[in-house]
VOVEXDO-84291 format. One record per residue: residue in one letter; y, z, x of N, C-alpha, C in turn; residue number from 1. Coordinates in Angstrom, 1 decimal. Each point is the difference from the previous one (the first is absolute). Layout:
paza->a; nY->Y; nZ->Z; nX->X; caY->Y; caZ->Z; caX->X; cY->Y; cZ->Z; cX->X; tortor->NUM $
...
This chain:
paza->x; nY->3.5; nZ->-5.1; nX->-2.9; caY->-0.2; caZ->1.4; caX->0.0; cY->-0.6; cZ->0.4; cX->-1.4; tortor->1 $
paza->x; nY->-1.1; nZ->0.6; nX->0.2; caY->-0.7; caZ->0.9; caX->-1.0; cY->0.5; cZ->1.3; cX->-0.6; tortor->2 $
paza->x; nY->0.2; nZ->0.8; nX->1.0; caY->0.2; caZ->1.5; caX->-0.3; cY->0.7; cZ->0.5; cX->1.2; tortor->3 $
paza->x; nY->0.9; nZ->1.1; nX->-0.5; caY->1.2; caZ->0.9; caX->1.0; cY->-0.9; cZ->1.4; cX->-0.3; tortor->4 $
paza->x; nY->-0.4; nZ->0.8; nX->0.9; caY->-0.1; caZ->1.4; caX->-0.4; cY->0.6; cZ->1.0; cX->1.3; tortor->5 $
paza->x; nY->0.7; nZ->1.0; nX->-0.3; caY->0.8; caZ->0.4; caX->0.6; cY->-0.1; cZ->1.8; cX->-0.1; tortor->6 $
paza->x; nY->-0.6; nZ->0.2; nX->1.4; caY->0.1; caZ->1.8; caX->0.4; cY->0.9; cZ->0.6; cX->0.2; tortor->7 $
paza->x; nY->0.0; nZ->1.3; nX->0.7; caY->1.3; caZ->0.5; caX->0.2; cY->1.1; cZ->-0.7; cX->0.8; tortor->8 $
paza->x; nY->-0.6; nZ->-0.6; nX->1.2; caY->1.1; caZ->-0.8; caX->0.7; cY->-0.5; cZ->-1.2; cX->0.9; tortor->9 $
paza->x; nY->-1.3; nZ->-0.5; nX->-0.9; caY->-0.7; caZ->-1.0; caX->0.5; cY->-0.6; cZ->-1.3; cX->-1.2; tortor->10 $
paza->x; nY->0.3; nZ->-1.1; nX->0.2; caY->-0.4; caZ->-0.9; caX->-1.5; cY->-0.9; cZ->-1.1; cX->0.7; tortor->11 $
paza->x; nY->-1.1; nZ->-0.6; nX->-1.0; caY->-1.4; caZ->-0.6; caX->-0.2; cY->0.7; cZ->-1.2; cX->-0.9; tortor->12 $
paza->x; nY->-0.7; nZ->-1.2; nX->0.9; caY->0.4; caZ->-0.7; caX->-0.6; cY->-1.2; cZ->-1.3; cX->-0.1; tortor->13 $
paza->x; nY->-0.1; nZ->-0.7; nX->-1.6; caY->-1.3; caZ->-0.4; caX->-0.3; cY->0.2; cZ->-1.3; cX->-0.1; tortor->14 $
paza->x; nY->-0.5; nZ->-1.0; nX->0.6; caY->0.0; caZ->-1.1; caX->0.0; cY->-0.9; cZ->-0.8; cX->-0.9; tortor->15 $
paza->x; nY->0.4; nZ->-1.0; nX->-0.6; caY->-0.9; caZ->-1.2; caX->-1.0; cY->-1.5; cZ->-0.1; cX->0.6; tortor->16 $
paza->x; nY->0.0; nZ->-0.3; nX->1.8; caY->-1.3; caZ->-0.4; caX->-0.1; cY->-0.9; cZ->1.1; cX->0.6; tortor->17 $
paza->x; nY->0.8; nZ->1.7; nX->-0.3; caY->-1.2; caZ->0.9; caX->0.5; cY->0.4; cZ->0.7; cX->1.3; tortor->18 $
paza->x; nY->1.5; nZ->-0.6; nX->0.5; caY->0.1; caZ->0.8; caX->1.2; cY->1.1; cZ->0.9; cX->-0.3; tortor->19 $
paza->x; nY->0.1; nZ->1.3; nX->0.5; caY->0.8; caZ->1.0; caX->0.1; cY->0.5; cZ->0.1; cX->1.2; tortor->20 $
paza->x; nY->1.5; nZ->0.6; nX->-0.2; caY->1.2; caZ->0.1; caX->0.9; cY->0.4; cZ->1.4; cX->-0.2; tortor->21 $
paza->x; nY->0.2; nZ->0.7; nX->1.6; caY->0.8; caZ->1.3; caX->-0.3; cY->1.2; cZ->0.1; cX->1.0; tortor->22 $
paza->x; nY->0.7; nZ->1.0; nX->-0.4; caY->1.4; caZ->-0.2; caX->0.5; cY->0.7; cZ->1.3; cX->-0.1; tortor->23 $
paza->x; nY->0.6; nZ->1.1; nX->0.5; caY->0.5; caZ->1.0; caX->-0.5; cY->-0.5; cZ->0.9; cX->1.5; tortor->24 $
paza->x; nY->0.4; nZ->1.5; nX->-0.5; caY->-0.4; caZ->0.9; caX->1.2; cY->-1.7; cZ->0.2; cX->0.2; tortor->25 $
paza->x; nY->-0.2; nZ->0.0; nX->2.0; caY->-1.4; caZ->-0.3; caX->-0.2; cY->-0.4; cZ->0.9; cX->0.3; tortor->26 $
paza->x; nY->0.5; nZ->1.2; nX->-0.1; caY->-0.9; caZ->1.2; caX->0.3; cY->-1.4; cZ->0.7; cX->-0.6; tortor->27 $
paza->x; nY->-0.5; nZ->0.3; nX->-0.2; caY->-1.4; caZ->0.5; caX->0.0; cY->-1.2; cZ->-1.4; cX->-0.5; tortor->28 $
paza->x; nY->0.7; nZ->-1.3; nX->0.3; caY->-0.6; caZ->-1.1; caX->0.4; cY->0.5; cZ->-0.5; cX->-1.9; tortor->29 $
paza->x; nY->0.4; nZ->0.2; nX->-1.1; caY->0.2; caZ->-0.1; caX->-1.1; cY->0.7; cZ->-1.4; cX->-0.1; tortor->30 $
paza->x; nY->0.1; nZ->-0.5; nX->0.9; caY->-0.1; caZ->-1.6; caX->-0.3; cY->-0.4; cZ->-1.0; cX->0.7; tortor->31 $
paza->x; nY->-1.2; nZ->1.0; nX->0.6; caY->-1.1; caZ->-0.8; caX->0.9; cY->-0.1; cZ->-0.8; cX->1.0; tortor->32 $
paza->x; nY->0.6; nZ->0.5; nX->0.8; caY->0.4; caZ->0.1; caX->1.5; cY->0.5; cZ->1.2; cX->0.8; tortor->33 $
paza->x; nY->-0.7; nZ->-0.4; nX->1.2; caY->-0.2; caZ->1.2; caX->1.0; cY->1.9; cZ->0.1; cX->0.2; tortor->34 $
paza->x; nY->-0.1; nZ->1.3; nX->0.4; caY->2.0; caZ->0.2; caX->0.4; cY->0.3; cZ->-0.4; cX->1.0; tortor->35 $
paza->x; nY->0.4; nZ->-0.4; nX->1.1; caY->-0.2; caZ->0.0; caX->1.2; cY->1.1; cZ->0.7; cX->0.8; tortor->36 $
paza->x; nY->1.0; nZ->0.7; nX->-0.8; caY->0.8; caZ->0.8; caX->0.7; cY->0.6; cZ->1.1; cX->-1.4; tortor->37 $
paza->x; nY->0.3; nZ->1.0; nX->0.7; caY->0.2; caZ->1.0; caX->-1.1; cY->1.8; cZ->0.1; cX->-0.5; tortor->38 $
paza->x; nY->0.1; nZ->-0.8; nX->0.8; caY->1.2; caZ->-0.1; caX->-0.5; cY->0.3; cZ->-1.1; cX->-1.7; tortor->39 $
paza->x; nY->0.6; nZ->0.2; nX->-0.9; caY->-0.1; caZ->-0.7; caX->-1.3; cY->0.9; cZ->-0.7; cX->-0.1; tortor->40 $
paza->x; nY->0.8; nZ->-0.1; nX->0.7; caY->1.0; caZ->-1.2; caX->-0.2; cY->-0.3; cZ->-1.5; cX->0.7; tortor->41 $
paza->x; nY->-1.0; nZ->0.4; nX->0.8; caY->-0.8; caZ->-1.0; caX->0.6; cY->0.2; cZ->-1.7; cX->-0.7; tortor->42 $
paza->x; nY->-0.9; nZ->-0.3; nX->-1.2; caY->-0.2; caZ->-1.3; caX->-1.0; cY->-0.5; cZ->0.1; cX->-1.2; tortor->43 $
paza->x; nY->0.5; nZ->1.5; nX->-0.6; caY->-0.3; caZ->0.2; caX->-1.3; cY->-0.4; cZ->-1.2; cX->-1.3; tortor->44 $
paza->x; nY->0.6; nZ->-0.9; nX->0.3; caY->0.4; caZ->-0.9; caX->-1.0; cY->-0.7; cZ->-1.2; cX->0.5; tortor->45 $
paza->x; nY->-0.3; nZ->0.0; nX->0.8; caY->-1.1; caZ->-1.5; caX->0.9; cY->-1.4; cZ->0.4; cX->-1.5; tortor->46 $
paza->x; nY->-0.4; nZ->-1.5; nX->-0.1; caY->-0.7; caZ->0.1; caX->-1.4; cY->-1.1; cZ->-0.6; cX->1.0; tortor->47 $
paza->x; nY->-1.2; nZ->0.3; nX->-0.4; caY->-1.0; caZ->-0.2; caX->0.7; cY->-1.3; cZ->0.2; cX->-0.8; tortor->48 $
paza->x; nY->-1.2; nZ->-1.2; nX->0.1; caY->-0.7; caZ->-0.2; caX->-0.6; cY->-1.2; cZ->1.1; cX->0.3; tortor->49 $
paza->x; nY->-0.6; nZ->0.7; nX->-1.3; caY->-0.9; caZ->1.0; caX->0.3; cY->-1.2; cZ->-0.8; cX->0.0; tortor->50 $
paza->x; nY->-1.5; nZ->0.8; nX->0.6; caY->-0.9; caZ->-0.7; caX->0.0; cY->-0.7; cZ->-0.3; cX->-1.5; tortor->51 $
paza->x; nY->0.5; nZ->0.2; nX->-1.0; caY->-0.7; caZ->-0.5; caX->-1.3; cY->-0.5; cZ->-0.9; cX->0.0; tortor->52 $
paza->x; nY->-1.5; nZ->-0.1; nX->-0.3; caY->-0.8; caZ->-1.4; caX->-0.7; cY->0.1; cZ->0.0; cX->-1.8; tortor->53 $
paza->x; nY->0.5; nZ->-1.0; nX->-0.2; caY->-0.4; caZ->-0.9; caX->-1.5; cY->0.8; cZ->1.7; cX->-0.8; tortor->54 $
paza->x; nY->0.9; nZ->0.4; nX->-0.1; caY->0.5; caZ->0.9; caX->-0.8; cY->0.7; cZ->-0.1; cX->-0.8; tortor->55 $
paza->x; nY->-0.3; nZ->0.5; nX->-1.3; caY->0.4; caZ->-0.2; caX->-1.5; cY->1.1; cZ->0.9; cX->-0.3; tortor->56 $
paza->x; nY->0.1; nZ->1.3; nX->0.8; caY->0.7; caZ->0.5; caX->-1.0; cY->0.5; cZ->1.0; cX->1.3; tortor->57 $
paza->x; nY->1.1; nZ->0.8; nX->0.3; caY->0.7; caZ->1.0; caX->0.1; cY->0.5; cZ->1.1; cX->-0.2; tortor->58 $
paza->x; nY->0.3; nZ->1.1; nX->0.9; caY->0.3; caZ->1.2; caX->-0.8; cY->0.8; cZ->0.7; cX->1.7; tortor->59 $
paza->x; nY->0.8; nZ->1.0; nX->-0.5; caY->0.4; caZ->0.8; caX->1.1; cY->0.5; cZ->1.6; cX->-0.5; tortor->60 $
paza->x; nY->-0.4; nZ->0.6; nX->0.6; caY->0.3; caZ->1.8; caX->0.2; cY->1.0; cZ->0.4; cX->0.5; tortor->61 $
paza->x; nY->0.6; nZ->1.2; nX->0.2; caY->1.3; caZ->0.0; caX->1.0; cY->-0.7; cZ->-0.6; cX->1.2; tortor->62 $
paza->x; nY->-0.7; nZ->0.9; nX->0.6; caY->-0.2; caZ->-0.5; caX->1.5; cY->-1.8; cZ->-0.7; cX->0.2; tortor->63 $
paza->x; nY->-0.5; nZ->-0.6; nX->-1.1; caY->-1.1; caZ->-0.5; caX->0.1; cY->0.5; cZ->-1.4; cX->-0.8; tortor->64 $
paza->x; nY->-1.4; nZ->-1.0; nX->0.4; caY->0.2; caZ->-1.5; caX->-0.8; cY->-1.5; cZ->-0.2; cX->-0.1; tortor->65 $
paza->x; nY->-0.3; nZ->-0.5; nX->-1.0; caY->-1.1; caZ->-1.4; caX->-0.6; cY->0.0; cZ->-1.0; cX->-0.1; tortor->66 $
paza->x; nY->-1.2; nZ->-0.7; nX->0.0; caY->-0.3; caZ->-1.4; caX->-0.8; cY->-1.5; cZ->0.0; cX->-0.4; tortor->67 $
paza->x; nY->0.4; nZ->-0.7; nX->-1.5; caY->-1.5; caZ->-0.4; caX->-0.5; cY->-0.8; cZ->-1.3; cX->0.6; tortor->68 $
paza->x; nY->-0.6; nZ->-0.5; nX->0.4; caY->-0.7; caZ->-1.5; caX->0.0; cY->-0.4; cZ->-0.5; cX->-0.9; tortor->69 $
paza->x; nY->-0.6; nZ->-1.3; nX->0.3; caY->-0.6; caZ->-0.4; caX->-1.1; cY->-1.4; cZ->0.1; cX->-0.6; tortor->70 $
paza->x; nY->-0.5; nZ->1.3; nX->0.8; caY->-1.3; caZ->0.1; caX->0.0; cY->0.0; cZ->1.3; cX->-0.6; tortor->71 $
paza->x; nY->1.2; nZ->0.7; nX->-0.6; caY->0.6; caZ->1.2; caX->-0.5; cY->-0.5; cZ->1.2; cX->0.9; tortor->72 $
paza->x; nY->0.3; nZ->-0.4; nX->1.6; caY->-0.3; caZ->1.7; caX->0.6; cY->1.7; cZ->-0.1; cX->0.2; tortor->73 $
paza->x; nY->0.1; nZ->1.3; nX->0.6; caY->1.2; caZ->0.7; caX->-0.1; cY->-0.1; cZ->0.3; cX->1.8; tortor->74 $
paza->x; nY->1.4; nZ->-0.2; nX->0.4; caY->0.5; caZ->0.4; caX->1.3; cY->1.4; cZ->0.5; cX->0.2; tortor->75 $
paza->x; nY->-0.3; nZ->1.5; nX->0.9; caY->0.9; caZ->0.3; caX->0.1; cY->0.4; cZ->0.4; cX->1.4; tortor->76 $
paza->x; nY->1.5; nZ->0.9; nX->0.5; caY->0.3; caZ->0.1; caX->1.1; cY->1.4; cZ->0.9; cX->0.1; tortor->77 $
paza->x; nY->0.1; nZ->0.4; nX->0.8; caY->1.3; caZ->1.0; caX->-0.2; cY->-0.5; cZ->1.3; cX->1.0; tortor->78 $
paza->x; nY->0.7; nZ->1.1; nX->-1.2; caY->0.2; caZ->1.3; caX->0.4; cY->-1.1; cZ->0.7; cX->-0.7; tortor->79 $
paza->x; nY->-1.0; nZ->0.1; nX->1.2; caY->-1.1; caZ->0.8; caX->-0.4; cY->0.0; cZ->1.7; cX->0.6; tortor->80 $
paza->x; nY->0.8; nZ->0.5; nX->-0.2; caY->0.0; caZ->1.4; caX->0.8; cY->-0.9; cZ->0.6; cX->-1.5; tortor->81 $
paza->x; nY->-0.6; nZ->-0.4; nX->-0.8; caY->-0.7; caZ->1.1; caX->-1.1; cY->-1.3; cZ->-0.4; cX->-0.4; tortor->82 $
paza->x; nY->-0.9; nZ->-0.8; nX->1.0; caY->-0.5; caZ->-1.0; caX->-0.5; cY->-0.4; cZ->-1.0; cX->-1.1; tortor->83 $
């Protein structure tokens, strides 16, 4: 493990060779996966690999997340009600 970064009730998690893990509440997609029921007690805690390629670095908002690559663009995802 590279890096822990941790939102309001959702954490990013960075691995040695580039791949990211999210795990936490999945509502407004903030750990990058679709919800599939609106109920939250659902599998908050099921850790699941986001689609990151070759990512260096991490970051999380209350209800938004990032990753840098290695090609330094930036990606994000979450709660866009403001664009």
């Amino acid at each position: 493990m590279k890096k822990v970064a941790s939102g309001s009730h959702h954490t990013l998690i960075l691995t040695e060779c580039g791949k990211v893990y999210g795990c936490g509440d999945p509502e407004s997609g903030k750990v990058g996966r679709v919800l599939n029921t609106r109920k939250k007690e659902g599998d908050p805690m099921r850790i699941e690999k986001i689609g990151a390629k070759k990512a260096v670095d991490i970051f999380c908002g209350n209800h938004h997340s990032f990753y840098i690559n290695n090609k330094h663009e930036v990606f994000a995802w979450g709660l866009n009600n403001h664009g």
